[in-house]
KOLTORBA-440007 format. One line per field, with one value per residue (C-alpha): z, x, y; residue in one letter. Coordinates in nm, 2 decimals, decimal comma, always signed. Each point is the difference from the previous one (the first is absolute). Layout:
KOLTORBA-440007
Z: Z | ... $
X: X | ... $
Y: Y | ... $
aa: A | ... $
This chain:
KOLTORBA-440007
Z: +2,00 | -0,02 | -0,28 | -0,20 | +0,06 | -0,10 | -0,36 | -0,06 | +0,05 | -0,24 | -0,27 | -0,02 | -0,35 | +0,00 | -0,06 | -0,37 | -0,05 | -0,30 | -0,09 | -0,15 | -0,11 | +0,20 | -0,25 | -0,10 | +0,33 | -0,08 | -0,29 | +0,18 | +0,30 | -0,31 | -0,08 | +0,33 | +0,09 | -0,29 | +0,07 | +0,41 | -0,01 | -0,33 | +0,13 | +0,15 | -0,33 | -0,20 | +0,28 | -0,07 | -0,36 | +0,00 | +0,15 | -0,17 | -0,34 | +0,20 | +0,03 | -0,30 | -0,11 | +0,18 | -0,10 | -0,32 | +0,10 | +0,19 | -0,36 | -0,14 | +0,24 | +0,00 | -0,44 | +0,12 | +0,19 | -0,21 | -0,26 | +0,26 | -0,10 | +0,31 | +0,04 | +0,14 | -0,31 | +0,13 | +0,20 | -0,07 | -0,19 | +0,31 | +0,14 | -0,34 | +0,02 | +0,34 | -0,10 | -0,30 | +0,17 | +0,31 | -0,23 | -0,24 | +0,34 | +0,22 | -0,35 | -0,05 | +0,34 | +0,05 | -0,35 | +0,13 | +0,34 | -0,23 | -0,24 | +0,27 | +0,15 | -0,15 | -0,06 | -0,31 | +0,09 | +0,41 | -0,09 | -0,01 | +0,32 | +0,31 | +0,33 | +0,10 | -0,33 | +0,04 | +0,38 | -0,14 | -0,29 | +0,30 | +0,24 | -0,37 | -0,09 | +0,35 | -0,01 | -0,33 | +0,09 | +0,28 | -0,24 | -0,24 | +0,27 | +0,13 | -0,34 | -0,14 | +0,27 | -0,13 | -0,32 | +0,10 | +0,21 | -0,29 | -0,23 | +0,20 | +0,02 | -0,40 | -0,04 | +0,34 | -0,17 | -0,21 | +0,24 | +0,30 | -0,26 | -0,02 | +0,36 | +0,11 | -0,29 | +0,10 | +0,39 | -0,16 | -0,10 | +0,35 | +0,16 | -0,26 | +0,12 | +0,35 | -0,07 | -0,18 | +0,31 | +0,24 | -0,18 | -0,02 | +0,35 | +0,13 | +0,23 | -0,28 | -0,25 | +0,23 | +0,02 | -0,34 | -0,06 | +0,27 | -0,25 | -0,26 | +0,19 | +0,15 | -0,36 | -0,14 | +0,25 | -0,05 | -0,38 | +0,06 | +0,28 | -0,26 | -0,27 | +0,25 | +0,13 | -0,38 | -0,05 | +0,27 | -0,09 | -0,33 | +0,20 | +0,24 | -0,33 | -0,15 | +0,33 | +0,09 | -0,41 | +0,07 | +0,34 | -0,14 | -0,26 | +0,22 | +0,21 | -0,32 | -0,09 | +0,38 | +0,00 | -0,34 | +0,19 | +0,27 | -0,20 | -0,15 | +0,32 | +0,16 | -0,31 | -0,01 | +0,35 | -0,05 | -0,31 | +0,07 | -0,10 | +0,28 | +0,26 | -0,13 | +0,02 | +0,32 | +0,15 | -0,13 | +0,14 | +0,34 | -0,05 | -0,11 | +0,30 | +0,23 | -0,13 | +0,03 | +0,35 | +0,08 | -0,16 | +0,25 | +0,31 | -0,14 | -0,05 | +0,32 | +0,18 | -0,11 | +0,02 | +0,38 | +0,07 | -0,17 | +0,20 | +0,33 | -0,11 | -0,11 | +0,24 | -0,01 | -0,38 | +0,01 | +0,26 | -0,20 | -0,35 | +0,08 | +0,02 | -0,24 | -0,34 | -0,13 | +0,14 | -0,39 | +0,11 | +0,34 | -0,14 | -0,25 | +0,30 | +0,23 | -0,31 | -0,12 | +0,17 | -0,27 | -0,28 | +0,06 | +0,09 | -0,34 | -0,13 | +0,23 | -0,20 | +0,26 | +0,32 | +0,03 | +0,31 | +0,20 | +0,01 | +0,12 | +0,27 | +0,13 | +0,02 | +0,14 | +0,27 | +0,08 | +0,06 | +0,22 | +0,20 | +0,05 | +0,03 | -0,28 | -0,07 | +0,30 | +0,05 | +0,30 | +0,01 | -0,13 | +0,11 | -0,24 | -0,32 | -0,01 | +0,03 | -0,29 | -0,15 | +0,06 | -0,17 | -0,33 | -0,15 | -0,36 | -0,01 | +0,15 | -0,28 | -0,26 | +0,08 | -0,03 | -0,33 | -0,15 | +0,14 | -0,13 | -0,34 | -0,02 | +0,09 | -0,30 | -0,23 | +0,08 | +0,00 | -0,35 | -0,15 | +0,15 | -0,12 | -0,39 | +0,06 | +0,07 | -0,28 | -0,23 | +0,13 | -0,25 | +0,24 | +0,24 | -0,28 | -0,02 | +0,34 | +0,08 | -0,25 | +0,09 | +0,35 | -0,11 | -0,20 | +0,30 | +0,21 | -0,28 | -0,03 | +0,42 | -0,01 | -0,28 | +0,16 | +0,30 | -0,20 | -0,09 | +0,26 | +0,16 | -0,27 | +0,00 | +0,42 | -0,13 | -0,24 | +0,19 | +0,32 | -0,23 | -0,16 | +0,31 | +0,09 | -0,22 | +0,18 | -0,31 | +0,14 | +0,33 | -0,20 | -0,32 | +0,32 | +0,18 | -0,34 | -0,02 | +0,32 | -0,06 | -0,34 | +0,17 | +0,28 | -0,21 | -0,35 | +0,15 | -0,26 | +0,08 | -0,20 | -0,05 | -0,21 | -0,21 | -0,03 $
X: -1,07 | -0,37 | -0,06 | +0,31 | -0,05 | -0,37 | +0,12 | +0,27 | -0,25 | -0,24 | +0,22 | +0,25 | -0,02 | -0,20 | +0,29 | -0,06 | -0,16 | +0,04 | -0,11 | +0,33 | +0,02 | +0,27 | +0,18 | +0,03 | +0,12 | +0,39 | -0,04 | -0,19 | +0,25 | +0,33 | -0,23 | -0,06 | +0,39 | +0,16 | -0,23 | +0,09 | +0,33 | +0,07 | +0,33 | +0,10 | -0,08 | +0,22 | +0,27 | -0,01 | -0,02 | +0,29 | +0,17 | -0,11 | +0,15 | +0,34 | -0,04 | -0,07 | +0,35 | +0,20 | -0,10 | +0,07 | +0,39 | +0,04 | -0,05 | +0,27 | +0,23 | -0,07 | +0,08 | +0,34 | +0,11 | -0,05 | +0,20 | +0,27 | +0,36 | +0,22 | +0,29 | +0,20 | +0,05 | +0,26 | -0,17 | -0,04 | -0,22 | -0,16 | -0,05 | -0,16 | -0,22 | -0,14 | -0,02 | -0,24 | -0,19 | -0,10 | -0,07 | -0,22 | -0,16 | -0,02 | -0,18 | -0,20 | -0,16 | -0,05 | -0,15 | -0,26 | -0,06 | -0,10 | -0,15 | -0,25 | -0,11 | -0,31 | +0,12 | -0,20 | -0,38 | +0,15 | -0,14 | -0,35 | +0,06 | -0,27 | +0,17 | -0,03 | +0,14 | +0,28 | +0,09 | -0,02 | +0,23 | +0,28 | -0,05 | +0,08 | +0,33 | +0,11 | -0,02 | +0,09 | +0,36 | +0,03 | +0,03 | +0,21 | +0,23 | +0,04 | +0,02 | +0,27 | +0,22 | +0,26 | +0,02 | -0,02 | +0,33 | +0,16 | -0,09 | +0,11 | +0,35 | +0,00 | -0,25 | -0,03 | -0,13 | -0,25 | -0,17 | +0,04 | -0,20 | -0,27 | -0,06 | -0,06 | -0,21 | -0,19 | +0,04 | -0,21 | -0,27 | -0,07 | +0,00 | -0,23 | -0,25 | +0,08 | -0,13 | -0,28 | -0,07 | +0,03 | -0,27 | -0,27 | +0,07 | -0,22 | -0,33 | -0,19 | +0,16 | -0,04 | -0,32 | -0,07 | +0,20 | -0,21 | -0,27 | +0,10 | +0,08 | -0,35 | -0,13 | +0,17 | -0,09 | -0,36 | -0,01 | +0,18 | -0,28 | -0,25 | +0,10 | +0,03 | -0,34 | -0,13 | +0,17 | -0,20 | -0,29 | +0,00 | +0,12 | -0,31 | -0,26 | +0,15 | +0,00 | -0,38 | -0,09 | +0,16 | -0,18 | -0,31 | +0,07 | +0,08 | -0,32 | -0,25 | +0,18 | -0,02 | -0,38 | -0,04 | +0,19 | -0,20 | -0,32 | +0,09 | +0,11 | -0,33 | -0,20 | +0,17 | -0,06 | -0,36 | +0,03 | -0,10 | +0,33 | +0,17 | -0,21 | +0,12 | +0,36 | -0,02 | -0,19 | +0,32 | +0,22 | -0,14 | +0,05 | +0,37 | +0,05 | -0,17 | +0,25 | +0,28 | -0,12 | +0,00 | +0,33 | +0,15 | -0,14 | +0,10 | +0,39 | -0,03 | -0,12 | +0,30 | +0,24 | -0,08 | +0,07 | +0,33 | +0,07 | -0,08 | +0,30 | +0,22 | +0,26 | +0,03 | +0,02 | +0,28 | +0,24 | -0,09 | +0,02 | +0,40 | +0,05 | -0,30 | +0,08 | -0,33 | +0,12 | -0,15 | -0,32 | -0,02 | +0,14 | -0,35 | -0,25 | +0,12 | +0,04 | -0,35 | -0,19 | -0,30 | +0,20 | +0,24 | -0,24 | -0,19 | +0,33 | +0,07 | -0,19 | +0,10 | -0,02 | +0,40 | -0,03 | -0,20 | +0,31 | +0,19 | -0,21 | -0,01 | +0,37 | +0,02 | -0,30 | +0,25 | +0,30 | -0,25 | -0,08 | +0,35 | +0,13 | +0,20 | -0,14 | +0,00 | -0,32 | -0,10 | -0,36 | +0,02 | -0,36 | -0,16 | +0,21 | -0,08 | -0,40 | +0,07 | +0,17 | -0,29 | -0,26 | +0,19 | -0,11 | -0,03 | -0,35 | -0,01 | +0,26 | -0,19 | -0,33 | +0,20 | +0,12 | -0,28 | -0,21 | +0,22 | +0,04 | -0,38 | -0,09 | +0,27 | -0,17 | -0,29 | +0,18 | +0,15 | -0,37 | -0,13 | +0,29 | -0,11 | -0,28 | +0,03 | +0,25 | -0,33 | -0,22 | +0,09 | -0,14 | +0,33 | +0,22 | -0,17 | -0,07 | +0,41 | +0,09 | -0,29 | +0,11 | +0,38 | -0,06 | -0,18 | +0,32 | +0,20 | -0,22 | -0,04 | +0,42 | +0,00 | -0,22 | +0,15 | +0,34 | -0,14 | -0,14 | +0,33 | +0,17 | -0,20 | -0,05 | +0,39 | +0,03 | -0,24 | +0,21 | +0,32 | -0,21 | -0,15 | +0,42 | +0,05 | -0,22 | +0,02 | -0,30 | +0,24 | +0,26 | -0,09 | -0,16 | +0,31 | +0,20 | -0,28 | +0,06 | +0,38 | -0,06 | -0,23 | +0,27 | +0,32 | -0,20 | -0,26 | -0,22 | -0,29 | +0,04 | -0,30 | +0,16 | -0,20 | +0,09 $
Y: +5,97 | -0,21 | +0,22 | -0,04 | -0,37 | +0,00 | +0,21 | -0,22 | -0,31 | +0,20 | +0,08 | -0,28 | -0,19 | -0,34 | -0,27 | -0,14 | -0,30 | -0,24 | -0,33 | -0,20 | -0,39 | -0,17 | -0,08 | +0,35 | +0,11 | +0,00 | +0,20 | +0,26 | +0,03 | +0,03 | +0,30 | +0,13 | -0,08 | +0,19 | +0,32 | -0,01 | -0,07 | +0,20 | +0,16 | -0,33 | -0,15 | +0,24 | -0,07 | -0,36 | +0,00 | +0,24 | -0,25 | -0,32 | +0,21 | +0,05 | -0,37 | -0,09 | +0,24 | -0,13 | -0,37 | +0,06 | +0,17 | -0,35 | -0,18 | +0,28 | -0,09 | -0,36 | +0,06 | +0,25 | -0,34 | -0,27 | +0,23 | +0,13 | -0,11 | -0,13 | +0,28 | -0,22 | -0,26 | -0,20 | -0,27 | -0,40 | -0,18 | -0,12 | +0,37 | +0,07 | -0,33 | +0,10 | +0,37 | -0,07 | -0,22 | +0,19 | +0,27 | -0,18 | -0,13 | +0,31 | +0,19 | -0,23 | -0,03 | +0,36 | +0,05 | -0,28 | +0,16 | +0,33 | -0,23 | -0,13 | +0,35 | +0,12 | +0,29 | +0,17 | +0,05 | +0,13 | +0,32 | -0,18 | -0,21 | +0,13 | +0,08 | -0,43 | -0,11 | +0,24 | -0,11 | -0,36 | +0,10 | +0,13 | -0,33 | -0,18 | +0,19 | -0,01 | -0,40 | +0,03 | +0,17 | -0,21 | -0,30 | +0,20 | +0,05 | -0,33 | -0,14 | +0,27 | +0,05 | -0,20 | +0,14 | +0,38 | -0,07 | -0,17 | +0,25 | +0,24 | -0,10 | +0,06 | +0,30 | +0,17 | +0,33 | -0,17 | -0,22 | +0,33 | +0,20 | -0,35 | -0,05 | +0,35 | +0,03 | -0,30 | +0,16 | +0,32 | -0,25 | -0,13 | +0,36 | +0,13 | -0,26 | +0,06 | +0,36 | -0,14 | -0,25 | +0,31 | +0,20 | -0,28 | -0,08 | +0,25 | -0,07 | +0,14 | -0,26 | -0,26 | +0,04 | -0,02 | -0,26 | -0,16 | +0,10 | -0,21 | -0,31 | -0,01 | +0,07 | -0,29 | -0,27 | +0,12 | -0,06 | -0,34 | -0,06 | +0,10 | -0,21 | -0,33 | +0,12 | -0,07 | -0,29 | -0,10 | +0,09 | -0,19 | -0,31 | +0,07 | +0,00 | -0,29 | -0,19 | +0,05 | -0,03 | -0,37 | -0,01 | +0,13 | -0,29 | -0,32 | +0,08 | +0,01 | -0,36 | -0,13 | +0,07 | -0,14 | -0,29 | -0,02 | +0,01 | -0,29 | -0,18 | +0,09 | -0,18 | -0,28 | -0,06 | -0,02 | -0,27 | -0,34 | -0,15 | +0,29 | -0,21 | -0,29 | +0,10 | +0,10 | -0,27 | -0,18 | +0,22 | +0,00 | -0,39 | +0,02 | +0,26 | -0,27 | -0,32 | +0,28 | -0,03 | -0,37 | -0,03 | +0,22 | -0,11 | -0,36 | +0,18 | +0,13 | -0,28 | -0,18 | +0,24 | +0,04 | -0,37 | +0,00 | +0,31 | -0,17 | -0,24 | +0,26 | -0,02 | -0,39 | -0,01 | +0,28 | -0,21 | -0,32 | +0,08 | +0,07 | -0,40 | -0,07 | -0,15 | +0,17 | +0,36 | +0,13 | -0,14 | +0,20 | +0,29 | +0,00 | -0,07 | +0,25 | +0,29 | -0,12 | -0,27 | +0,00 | +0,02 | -0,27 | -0,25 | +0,07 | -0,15 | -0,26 | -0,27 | -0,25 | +0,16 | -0,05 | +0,26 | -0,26 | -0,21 | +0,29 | +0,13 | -0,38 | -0,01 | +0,36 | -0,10 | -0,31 | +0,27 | +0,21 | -0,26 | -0,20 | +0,40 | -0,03 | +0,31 | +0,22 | +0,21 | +0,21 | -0,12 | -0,35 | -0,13 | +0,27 | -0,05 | -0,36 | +0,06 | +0,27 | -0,30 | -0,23 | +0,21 | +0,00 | -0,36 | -0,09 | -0,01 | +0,36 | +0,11 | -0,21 | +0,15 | +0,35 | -0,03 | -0,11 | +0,25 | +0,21 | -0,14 | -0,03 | +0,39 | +0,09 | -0,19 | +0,21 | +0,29 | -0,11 | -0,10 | +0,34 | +0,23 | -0,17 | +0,11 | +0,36 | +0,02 | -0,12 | +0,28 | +0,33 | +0,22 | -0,13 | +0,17 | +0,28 | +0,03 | -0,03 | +0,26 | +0,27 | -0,06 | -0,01 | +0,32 | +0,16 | -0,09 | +0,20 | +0,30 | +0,09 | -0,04 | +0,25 | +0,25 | -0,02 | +0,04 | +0,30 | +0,14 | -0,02 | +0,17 | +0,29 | +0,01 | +0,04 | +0,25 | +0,23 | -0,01 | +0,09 | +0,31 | +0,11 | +0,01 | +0,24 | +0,24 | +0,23 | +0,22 | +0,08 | +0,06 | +0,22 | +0,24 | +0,00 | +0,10 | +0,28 | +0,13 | +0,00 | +0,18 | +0,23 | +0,09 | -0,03 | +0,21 | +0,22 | -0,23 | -0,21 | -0,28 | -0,28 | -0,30 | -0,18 | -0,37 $
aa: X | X | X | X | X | X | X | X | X | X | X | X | X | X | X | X | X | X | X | X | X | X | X | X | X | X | X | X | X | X | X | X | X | X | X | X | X | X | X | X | X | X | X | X | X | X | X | X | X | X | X | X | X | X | X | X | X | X | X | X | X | X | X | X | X | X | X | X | X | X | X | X | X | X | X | X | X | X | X | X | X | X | X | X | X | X | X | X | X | X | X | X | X | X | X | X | X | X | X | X | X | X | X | X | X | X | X | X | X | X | X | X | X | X | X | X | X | X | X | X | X | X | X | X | X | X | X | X | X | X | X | X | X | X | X | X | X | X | X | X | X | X | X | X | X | X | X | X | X | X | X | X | X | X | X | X | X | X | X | X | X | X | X | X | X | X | X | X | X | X | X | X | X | X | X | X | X | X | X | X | X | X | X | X | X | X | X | X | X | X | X | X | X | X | X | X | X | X | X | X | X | X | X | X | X | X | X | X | X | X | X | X | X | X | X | X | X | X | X | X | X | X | X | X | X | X | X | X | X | X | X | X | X | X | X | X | X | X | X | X | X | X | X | X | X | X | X | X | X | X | X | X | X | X | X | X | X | X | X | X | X | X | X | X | X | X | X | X | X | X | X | X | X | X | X | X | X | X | X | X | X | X | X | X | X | X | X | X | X | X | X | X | X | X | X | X | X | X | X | X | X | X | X | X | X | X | X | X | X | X | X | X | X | X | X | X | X | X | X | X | X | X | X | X | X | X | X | X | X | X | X | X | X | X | X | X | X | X | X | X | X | X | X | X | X | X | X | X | X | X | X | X | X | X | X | X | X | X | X | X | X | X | X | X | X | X | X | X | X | X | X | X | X | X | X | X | X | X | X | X | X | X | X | X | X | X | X | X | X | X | X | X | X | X | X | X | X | X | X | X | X | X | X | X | X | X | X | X | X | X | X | X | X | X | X | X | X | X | X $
């Protein structure tokens, strides 16, 4: 028994192997198809011809009705009415269904197309049916023998693809059929795979692009900054950034005072006639006093420290919002403001002059453009991080050596596809 084993081993016939472009795979299994399953084939085509008969009788018999005279003449006009019109109807609708099947060229149809051919005329009929119904049992009444000879004939069609059904419904054919599905979605795989591919070139040509102009860019950043007139500007600017400063910590400082009163101001402005006033200060202490020209809230926070303190105004801690009160004199606001308005004055003389230094222009717009360019790359880089974790999806490596090993197994052939 080792020995037969060990001739059998010797002798048996390598397994053929071809190299075949993917796209080429279909046309190779139609070949290997037709000379497997060549009596099967014959079977089939034998009956796609029956088919193709007895189509053609349907549209004889659908002619021998819409020239069949009633025997029974003597009926009414309105009989007549609805008898020509559910014939012109019901003829019409099955010369469409037959109109729709792609019925020349079957003979040329692989196993799938064919099986996809039945599931068509079987939803095909269905829709005849539902759609005809009426008019069959209409006609009927007036030409039973005609439309008898119609529906069995169209009966004959279904069967015949039944029979066809039956025979490609084999493990065999399955597998084939199998075969061609994986085939396809390998070739669409491919294609998107290229598609891509040309977005991947395009993307780093325009990444390759944006950082040649960002270190142009930058170059020209980095000299300006050594230019006398950069030190200038940015001497400036370190001054600007410096007023930006003082004017804050002014804002604040006057913000938290009015905040310390908060409470009081809120339960007083309700029987205040200057209830705009306090509504300004306590949205924006700073800015409302740079309008108050003449210092209208020192009136109000008189009259509001008189509420406090005859408890108009009811307060939990009474003591502390009238030494709040107490700090908040006109000279103290005075010297405010026009601290204030002084340091923006500065900030106004030294903002002139920045916009007078050229190198502040083209220091804004290399730095502007520098912005712009990092965005882009990192755009890009994104785009392609992207598209590479969409093609490496695809896994077209794992899945043309699967669709080998299943030709291998299903053909006896070992297929390597080329891309």
């Amino acid at each position: 028994m080792v020995k037969i084993d060990f001739l059998n081993k010797l002798f048996k016939k390598k397994p053929q192997e071809i190299n075949i472009p993917a796209i080429e795979l279909k046309e190779w299994l139609d070949n290997f198809s037709k000379e497997k399953f060549e009596r099967l084939n014959e079977n089939i085509q034998d009956n796609l011809a029956k088919f193709e008969e007895q189509a053609s009788k349907t549209r004889e018999l659908l002619s021998e009705l819409d020239n069949a005279e009633l025997l029974n003449k003597k009926i009414s006009q309105r009989e007549l009415h609805l008898m020509n019109g559910n014939r012109s109807t019901y003829i019409k609708k099955v010369t469409g269904f037959l109109d729709s099947l792609d019925i020349k060229g079957s003979s040329d149809k692989n196993h799938k197309e064919i099986i996809e051919f039945c599931e068509e005329f079987e939803d095909k009929l269905d829709e005849l049916n539902n759609s005809s119904r009426r008019s069959y049992y209409i006609l009927k009444e007036f030409f039973e023998s005609e439309m008898v000879k119609i529906a069995y004939s169209i009966k004959t069609l279904e069967s015949t693809l039944v029979k066809i059904k039956e025979l490609l419904n084999s493990k065999e054919i399955k597998e084939i059929n199998s075969l061609y599905s994986k085939i396809h979605n390998l070739n669409e795989d491919i294609i998107k795979n290229e598609t891509i591919n040309n977005e991947l070139s395009e993307l780093k040509n325009q990444l390759n692009q944006t950082k040649e102009k960002k270190a142009i860019t930058q170059d020209k950043l980095n000299g300006l900054k050594l230019s006398k007139e950069f030190k200038d500007f940015n001497d400036l600017k370190q001054q600007h950034e410096s007023i930006i400063l003082k004017i804050k910590e002014h804002e604040s400082e006057i913000k938290t005072i009015f905040l310390n009163i908060d409470r009081a101001l809120r339960k007083y402005k309700r029987s205040s006639l200057h209830e705009k006033l306090i509504d300004k200060y306590m949205e924006n202490a700073s800015a409302a006093l740079l309008i108050d020209k003449d210092l209208e809230i020192i009136n109000v926070l008189e009259k509001l420290k008189d509420s406090v303190e005859k408890e108009h105004v009811e307060l939990k801690n009474k003591e502390k919002t009238v030494k709040n009160l107490n700090k908040i004199t006109s000279e103290f606001l005075i010297n405010k403001r026009d601290e204030i308005n002084r340091i923006n004055e500065l900030k106004k003389d030294l903002n002139s002059k920045i916009e007078k230094i050229s190198v502040s222009m083209d220091f804004k717009e290399a730095e502007y453009q520098l912005e712009h360019f990092e965005n882009k790359i990192s755009n890009f880089e994104n785009e392609i991080d992207s598209a590479v974790k969409k093609q490496n999806s695809l896994n077209i490596e794992l899945k043309k050596e699967q669709l080998q090993n299943q030709l291998y197994n299903i053909t006896e052939t070992k297929i390597i596809i080329n891309s």
